[in-house]
N, C-alpha and C positions, 0 to 999 in steps of 0.2 A: 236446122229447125225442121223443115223439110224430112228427113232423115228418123227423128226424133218422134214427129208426128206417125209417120207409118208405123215404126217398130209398137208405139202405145196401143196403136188402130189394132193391131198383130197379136200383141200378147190379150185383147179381150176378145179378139175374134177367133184364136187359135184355141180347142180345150186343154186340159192339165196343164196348164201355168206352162207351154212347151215352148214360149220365147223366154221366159224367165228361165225356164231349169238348165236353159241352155246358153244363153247369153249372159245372165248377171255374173258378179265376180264375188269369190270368196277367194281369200288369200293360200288357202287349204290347194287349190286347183292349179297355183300358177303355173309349174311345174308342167303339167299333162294339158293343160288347156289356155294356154301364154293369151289368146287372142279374147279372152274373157275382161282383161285389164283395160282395150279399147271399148273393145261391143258395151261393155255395161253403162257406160257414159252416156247412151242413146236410149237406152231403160230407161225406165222411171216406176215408180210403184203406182196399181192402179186408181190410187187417189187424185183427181184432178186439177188439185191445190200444187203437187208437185211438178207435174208437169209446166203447168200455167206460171208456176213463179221462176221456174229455171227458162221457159221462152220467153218472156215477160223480160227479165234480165240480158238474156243473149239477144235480143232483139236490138233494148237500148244500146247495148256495148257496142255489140257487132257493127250499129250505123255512127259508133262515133268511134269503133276501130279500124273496121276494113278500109273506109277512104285512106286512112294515113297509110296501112301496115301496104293495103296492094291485098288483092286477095287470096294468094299462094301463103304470104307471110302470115296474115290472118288464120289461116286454115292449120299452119302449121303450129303456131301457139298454143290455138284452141287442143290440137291433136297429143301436142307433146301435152301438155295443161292434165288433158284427161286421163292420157298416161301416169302423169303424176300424181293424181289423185288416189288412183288405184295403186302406186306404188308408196305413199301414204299409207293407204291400209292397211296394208303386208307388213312393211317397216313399225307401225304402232299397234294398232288394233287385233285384238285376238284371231288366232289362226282360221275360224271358225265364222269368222263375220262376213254376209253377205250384205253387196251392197249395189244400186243402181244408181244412176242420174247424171246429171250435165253437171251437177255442184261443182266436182273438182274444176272440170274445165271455165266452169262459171268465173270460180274466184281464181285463176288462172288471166281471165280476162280482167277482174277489178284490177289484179296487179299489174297487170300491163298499162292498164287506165293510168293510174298512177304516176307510172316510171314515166309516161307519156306528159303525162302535167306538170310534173318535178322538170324533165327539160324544157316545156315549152314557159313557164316559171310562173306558171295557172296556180289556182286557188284550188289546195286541197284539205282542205276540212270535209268538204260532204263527201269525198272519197274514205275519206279515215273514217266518218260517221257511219258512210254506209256498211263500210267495212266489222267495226266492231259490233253493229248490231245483227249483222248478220253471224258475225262469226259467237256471237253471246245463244246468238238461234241455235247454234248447230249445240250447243253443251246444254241448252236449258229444256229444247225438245226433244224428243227421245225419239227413238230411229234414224238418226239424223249422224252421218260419220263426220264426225269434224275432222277428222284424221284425211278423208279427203281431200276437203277445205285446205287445209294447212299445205300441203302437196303439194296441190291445181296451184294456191298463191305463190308457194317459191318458185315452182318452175316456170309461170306467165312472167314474173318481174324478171326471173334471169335471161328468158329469152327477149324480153323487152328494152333490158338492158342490151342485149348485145346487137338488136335494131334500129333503139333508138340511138348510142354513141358510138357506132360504126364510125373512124373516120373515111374521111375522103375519099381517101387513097386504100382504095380495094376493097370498098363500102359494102358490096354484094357478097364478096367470100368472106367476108369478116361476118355479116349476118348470120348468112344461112351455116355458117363455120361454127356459130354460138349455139345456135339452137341446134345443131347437129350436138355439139359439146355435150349439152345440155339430157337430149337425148339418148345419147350413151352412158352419160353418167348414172340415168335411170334405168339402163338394161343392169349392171354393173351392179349396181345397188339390188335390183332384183335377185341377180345371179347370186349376188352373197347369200341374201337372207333367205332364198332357197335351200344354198348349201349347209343352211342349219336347220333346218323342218328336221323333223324326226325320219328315221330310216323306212319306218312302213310309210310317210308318205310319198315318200322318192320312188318305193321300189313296187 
């Protein structure tokens, strides 16, 4: 949050939009600027609405995630989460489309909420509630990548999955083994849909 707050402070204090032209991500860039798929998760567009509902969100989550995850594990969901959003975009969304914000990483975090309350054998309706009305947000608002969204949530639930039913026995390299999985599966997947960009954008 922390993080998130400066980068906002940054791009209205800095002139010519020089934290955006340089940190947000288009699918166009991945190639020649890989570290744009992280940075742009801590963007937001200078609307205050965006900001305020993506901390607003990470806030709730984060204090009924991090006690359970430990906060290494927390950080790493969130991190891969956002990765995955932005590899969302690439994989669906036009080559062309620029994007910021904590979204992916956001619903990266409901799904792990989830995966959390399916084992502990909690009541999940207002998680499914919260869930499709947000995700009805992302297709009925415009500027809004749902293509993100969709990402950040498989890859929170898969890493969540491989935290929450770790067994016993070798509980810790089974974890951080998943989300490493997880992880890779997302460079790999980049790597492909790279290799198909057209030849002026490679070269």
């Amino acid at each position: 949050m922390a993080i998130c707050a400066v980068a906002f402070a940054l791009d209205w204090a800095i002139p010519k939009d020089f934290v955006f032209q340089n940190f947000a991500y288009a699918p166009f860039l991945t190639e020649t600027e890989p570290w744009r798929m992280v940075s742009s998760a801590f963007l937001h567009s200078k609307n205050i609405m965006h900001i305020a509902f993506n901390m607003y969100a990470l806030w709730i989550l984060g204090n009924a995630l991090e006690p359970a995850f430990g906060r290494a594990r927390f950080l790493a969901v969130y991190l891969v989460s956002a990765l995955a959003g932005s590899v969302g975009v690439l994989l669906i969304a036009p080559i062309d489309t620029v994007v910021v914000g904590a979204s992916g990483a956001v619903f990266g975090l409901f799904g792990a909420l989830f995966v959390v309350q399916k084992k502990r054998g909690g009541d999940l309706r207002q998680i499914i509630v919260l869930l499709l009305i947000n995700a009805a947000i992302g297709f009925i608002v415009p500027n809004i990548a749902w293509q993100a969204h969709l990402g950040g949530l498989i890859a929170g639930v898969l890493c969540t999955v491989a935290i929450a039913y770790a067994p016993a026995k070798n509980r810790v390299l089974v974890q951080w083994g998943g989300i490493a999985a997880v992880a890779a599966l997302l460079v790999v997947l980049t790597m492909y849909k790279v290799s198909t960009f057209p030849a002026f954008l490679l070269g």
